[in-house]
C-alpha positions in Angstrom: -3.7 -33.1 -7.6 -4.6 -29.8 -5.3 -3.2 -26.4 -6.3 -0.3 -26.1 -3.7 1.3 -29.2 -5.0 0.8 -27.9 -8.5 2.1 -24.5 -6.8 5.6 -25.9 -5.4 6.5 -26.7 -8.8 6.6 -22.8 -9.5 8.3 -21.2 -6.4 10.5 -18.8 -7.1 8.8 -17.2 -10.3 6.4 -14.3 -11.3 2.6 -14.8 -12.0 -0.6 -13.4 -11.0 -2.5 -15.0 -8.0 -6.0 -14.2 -7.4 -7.2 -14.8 -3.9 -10.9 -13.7 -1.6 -10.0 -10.5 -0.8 -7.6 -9.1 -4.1 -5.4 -10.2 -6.6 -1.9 -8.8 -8.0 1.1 -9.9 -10.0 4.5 -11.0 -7.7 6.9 -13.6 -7.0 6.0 -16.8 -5.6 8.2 -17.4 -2.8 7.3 -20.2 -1.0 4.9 -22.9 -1.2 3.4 -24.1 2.3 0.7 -27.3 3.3 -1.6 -24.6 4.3 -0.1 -20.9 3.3 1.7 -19.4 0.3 4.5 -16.7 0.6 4.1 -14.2 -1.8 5.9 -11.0 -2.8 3.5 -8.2 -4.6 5.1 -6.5 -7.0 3.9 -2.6 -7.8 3.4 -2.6 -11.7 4.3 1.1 -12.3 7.7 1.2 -10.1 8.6 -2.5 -10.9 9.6 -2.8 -6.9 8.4 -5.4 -4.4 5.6 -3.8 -2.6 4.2 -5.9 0.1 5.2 -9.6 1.3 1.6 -11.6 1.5 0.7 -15.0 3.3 -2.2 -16.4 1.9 -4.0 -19.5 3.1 -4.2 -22.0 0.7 -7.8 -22.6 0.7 -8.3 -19.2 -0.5 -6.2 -18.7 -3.9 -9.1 -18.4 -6.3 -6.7 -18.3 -9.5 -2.9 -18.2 -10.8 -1.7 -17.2 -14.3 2.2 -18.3 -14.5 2.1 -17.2 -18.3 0.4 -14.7 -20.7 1.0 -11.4 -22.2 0.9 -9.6 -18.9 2.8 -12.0 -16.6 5.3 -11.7 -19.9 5.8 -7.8 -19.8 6.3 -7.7 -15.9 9.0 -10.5 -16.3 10.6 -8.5 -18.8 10.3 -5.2 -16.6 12.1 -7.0 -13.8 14.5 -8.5 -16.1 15.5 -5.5 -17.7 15.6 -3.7 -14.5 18.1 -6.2 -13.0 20.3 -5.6 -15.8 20.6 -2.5 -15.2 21.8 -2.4 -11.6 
């Protein structure tokens, strides 16, 4: 099985994808053939930063659980409670 039809299985929730030139925690948007569609979230404001495309070929890793992908979906969670 490749990684983006692992990926598609996940759209739509918060992880940390490491790719060639950086890595950050986000929202996985959208699962391509070729690209990914993903929303960076800034881990000090709890806002969507940046909206990144990222060939498939060059995703290097992807945590969808863990004590860190935990604590930023309880951040957002909380947050959206709030408004």
């Amino acid at each position: 099985m490749k990684l983006v039809e692992k990926l598609k299985g996940y759209e739509n929730q918060y992880m940390f994808v490491k790719w060639a030139t950086g890595g950050e925690y986000g929202k996985l948007v959208y699962v391509g053939d070729d690209f990914i569609e993903f929303n960076i979230i800034d881990v000090d404001t709890m806002e969507y930063s940046e909206t990144v495309f990222i060939q498939s070929a060059l995703i290097l890793e992807v945590a969808v659980g863990g004590a860190d992908v935990q604590r930023i979906l309880a951040e957002v969670s909380s947050k959206m409670s709030l408004e």
